[in-house]
C-alpha positions as a printed NumPy array, in Angstrom:
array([[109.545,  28.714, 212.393],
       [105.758,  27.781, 213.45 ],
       [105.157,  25.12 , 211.402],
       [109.1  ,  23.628, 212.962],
       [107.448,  24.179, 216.477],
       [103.801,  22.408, 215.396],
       [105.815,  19.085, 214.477],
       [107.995,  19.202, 217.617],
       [105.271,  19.71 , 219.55 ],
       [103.209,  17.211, 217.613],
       [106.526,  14.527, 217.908],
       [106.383,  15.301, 221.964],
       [102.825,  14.682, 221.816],
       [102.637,  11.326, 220.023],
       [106.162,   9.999, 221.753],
       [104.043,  10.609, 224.756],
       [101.605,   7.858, 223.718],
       [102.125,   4.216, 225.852],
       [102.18 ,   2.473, 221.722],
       [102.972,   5.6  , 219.345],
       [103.332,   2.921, 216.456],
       [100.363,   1.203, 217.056],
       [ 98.72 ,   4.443, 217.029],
       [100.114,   5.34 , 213.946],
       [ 99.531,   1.921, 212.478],
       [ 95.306,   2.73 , 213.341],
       [ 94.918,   5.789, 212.65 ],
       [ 97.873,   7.346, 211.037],
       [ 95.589,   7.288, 207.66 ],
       [ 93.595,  10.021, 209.43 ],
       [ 96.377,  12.851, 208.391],
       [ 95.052,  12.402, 204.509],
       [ 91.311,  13.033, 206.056],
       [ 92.898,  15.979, 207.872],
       [ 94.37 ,  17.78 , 204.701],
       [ 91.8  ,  16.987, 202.307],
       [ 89.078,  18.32 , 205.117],
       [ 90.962,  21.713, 205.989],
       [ 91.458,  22.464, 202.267],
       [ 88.351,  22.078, 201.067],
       [ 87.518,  24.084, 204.292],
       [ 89.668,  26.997, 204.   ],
       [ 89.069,  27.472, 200.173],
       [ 85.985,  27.529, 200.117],
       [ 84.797,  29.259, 203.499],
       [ 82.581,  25.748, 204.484],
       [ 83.545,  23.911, 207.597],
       [ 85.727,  21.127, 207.612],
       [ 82.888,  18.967, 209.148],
       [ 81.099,  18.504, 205.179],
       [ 84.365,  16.301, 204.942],
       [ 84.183,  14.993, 208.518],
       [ 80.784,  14.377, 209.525],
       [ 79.71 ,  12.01 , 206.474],
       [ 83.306,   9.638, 207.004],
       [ 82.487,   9.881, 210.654],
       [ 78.961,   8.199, 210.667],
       [ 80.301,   5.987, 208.3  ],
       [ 83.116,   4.74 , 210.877],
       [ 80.267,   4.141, 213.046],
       [ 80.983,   7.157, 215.753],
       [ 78.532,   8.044, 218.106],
       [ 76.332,  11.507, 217.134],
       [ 77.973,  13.229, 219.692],
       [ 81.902,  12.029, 219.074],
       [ 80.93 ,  12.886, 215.422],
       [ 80.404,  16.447, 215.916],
       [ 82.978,  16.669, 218.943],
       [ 85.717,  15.148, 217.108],
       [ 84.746,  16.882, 214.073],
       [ 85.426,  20.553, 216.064],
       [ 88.621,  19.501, 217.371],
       [ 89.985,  18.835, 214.139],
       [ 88.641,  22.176, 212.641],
       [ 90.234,  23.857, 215.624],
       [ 93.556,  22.828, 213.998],
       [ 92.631,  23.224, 210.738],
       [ 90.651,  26.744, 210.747],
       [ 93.435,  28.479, 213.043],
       [ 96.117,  27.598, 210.341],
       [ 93.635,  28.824, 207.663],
       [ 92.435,  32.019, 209.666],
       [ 96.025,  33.032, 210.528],
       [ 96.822,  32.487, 206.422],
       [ 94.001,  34.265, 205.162],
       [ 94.692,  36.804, 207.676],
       [ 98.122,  37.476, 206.873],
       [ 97.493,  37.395, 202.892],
       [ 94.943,  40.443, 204.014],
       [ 97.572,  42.414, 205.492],
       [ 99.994,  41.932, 203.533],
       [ 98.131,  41.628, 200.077],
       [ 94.831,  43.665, 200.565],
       [ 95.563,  45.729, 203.435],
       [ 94.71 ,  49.094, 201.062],
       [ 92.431,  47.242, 198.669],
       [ 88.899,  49.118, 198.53 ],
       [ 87.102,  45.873, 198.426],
       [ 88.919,  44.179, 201.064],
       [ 88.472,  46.862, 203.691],
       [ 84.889,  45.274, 204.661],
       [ 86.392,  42.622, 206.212],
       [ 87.385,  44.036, 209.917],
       [ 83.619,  45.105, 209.898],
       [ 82.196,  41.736, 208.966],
       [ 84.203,  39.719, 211.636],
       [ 83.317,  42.216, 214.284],
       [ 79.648,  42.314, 213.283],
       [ 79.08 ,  38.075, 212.512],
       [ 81.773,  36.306, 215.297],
       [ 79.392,  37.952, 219.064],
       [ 76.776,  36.439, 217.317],
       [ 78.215,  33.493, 216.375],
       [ 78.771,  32.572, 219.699],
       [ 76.295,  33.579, 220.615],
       [ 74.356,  30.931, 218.35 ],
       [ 76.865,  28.302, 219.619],
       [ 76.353,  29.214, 223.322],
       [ 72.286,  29.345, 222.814],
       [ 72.228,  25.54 , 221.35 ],
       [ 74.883,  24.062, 223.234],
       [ 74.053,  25.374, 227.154],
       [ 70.526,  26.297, 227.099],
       [ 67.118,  24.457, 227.682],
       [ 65.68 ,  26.52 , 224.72 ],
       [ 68.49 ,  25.233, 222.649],
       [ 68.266,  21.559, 223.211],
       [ 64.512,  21.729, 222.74 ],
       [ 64.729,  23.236, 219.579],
       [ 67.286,  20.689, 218.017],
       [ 64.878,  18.028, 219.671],
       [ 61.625,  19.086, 218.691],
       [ 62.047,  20.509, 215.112],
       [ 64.938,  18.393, 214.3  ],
       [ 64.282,  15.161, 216.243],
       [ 67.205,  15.265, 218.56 ],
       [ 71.001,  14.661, 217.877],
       [ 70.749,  11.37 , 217.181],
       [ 68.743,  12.332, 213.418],
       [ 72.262,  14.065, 212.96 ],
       [ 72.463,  11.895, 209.108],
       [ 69.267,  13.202, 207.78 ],
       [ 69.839,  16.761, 210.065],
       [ 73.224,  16.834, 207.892],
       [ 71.735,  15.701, 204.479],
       [ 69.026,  18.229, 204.284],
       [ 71.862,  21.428, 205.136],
       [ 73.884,  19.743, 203.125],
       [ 71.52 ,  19.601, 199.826],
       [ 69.984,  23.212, 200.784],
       [ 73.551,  24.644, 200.934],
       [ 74.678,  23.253, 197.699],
       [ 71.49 ,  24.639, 196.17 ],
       [ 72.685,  27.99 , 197.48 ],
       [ 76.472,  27.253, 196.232],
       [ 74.86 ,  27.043, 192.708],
       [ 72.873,  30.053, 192.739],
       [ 75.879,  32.087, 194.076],
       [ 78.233,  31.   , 191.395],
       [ 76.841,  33.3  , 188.71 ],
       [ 77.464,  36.318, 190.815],
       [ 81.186,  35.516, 190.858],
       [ 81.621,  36.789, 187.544],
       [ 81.25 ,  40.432, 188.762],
       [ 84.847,  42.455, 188.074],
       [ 82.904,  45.046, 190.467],
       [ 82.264,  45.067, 194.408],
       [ 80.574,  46.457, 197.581],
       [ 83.325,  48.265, 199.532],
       [ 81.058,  49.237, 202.165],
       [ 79.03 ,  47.447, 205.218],
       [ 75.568,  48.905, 204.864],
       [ 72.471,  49.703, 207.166],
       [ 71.389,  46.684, 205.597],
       [ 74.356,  44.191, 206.906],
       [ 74.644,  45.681, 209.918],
       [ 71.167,  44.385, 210.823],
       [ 71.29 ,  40.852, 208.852],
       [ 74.99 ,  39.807, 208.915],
       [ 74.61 ,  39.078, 213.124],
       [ 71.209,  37.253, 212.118],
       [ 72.571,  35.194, 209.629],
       [ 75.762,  34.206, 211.791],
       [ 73.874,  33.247, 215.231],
       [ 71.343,  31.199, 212.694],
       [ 74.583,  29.682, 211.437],
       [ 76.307,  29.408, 215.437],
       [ 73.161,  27.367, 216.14 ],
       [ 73.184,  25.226, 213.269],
       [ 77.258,  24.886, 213.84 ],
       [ 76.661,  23.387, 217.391],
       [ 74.475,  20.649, 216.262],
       [ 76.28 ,  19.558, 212.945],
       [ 80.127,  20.882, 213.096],
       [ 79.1  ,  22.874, 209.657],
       [ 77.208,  25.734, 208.831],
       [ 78.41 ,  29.422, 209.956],
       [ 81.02 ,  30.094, 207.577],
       [ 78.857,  28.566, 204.674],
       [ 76.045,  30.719, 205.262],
       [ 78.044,  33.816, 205.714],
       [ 79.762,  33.24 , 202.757],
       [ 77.026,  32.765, 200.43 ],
       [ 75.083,  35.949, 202.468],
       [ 78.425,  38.215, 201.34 ],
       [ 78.662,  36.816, 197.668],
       [ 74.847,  37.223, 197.222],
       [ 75.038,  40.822, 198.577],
       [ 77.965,  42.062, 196.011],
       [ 80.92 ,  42.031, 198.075],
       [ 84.293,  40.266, 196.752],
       [ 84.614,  36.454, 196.828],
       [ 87.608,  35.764, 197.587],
       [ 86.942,  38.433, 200.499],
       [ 83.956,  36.401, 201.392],
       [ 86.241,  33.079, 201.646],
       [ 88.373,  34.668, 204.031],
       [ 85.625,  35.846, 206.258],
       [ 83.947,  32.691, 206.373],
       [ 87.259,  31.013, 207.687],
       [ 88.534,  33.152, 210.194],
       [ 84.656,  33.411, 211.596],
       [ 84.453,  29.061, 211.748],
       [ 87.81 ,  29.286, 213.48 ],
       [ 86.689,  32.087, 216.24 ],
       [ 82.911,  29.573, 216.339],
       [ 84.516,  26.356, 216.482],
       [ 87.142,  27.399, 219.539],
       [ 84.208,  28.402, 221.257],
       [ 82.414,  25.123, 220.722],
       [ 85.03 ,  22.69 , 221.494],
       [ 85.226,  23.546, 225.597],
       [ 81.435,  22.042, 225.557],
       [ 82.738,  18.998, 224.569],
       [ 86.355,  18.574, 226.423],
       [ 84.573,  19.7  , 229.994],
       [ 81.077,  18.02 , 229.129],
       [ 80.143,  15.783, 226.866],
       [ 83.957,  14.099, 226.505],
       [ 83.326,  12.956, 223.185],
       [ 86.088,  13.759, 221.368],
       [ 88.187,  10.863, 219.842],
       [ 91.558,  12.05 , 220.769],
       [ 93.423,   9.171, 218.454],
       [ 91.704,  10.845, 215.409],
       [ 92.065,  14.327, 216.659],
       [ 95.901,  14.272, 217.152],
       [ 96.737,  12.872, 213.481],
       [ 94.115,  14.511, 211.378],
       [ 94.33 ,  17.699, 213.286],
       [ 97.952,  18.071, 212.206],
       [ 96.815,  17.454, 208.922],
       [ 93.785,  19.814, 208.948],
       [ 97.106,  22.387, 210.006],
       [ 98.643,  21.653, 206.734],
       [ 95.433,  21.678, 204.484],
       [ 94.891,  25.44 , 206.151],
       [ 98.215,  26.394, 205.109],
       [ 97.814,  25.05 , 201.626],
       [ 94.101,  26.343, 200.945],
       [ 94.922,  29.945, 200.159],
       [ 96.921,  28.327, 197.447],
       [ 94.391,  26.69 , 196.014],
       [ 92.132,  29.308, 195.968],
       [ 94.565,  31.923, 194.268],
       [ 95.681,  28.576, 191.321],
       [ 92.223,  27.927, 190.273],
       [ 89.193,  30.087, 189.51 ],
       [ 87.204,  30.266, 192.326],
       [ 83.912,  29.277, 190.377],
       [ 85.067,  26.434, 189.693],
       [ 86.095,  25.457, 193.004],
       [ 82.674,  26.975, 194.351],
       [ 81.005,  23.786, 191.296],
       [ 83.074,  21.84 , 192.13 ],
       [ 82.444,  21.991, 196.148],
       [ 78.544,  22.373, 195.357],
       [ 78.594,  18.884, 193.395],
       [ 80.071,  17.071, 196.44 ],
       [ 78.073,  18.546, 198.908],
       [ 75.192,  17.292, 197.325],
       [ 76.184,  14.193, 196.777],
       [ 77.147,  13.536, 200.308],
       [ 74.255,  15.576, 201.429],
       [ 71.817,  13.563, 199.145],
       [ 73.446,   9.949, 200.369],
       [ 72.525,  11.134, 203.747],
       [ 68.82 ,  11.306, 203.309],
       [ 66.949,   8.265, 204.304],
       [ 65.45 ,   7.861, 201.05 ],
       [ 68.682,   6.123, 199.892]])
């Protein structure tokens, strides 16, 4: 029933357009971006924007329609994830011992999230620290390459811990006080590369001894709840978003969402985790300007 209402509402949309076929003809291609994106996304609890942000700069965008467009199309694509992950929870997990963390981890990392997001996107502090210890938004390729290559490091050192049969059921004193840290770090990082929350919270959990696939779930219904907040920024102010892109990879970023759970439950998760880590730091390493 809501995916028949998503493609009438996405027909209505495009039937809208003065040329829908020319639209299609330029940047119908963008759907495959869109689904290959939102699963990588939602199966492995990184934002959609370690897909987007590297084809982006190669298309030439601007740094800002980069990271704008980029959040529009995770808005599709991390909804339809969040709500799947969500209702797998409930229905799946909903009286599983090491699933009953998660209500407690979303509660505790999404304020601060925003918070992050809010801090680097409409405060003075915030745009001096991007431009002073970062070199502004338009070092966004290098900015991007060196999370990129430090977060694939930290995919690798996580995957050994995936092996454990046994988990943390519990939110300690300890994650009360660090989780919100680690998730307005990652809210601030978010706002200035489209990527970055949901990977560090994900790695935090898996590092700390609570349940992977747990973890991956987290991770995307938090990037869904930080990149909603983000995208109002740039709709109302900094209009960067490339709508053409948005409306044919976003409904492919819906279907990825949908299919990621899948993915996640077919294959073992540390290979997906090596196999993610690989071509993060690839991309992340191409990004550097010493290539």
């Amino acid at each position: 029933m809501v995916i028949s209402a998503l493609i009438v509402v996405w027909l209505c949309i495009l039937m809208a357009q003065p040329s829908p076929l020319l639209l299609i003809s330029e940047f119908g291609l963008f759907s495959a971006l869109g689904v290959i994106g939102a699963i990588f996304a939602n199966s492995t609890g990184a934002g959609g924007g370690v897909i987007f942000v590297p084809f982006f700069n190669y298309l030439n965008f601007s740094s800002q329609s980069v990271v704008a467009t980029s959040f529009a199309i995770q808005c599709c694509g991390m909804t339809a994830g969040a709500v799947t992950w969500w209702r797998y929870y409930r229905t799946a997990h909903g009286f599983d011992d090491y699933w009953q963390s998660l209500p407690s981890a979303l509660m505790l990392s999404i304020p601060a999230s925003i918070c992050g997001m809010a801090f680097s996107q409409y405060s003075q502090q915030g745009t001096l620290l991007l431009t002073q210890v970062w070199g502004g938004a338009n070092n966004l390729h290098t900015l991007f390459g060196v999370f990129s290559v430090v977060l694939a490091l930290a995919i690798f050192v996580s995957i050994p811990l995936m092996k454990r049969t046994h988990f943390k059921t519990e939110i300690t004193n300890v994650d009360i006080v660090l989780l919100p840290v680690v998730s307005f770090i990652g809210g601030v990082i978010t706002a200035w590369l489209s990527v970055g929350v949901g990977e560090l919270v994900a790695v935090y959990l898996i590092m700390r001894g609570f349940n992977v696939t747990m973890s991956i779930a987290i991770a995307v219904v938090l990037s869904a709840f930080t990149v909603w907040s983000a995208l109002p920024y740039h709709v109302l102010i900094s209009e960067a978003v490339v709508w053409e892109v948005v409306l044919f990879a976003g409904m492919g970023a819906i279907i990825g969402g949908m299919l990621a759970k899948y993915v996640v439950l077919a294959f073992s998760v540390q290979r997906l985790k090596l196999f993610f880590g690989i071509w993060v730091l690839v991309l992340g390493a191409s990004s550097l300007p010493i290539f």
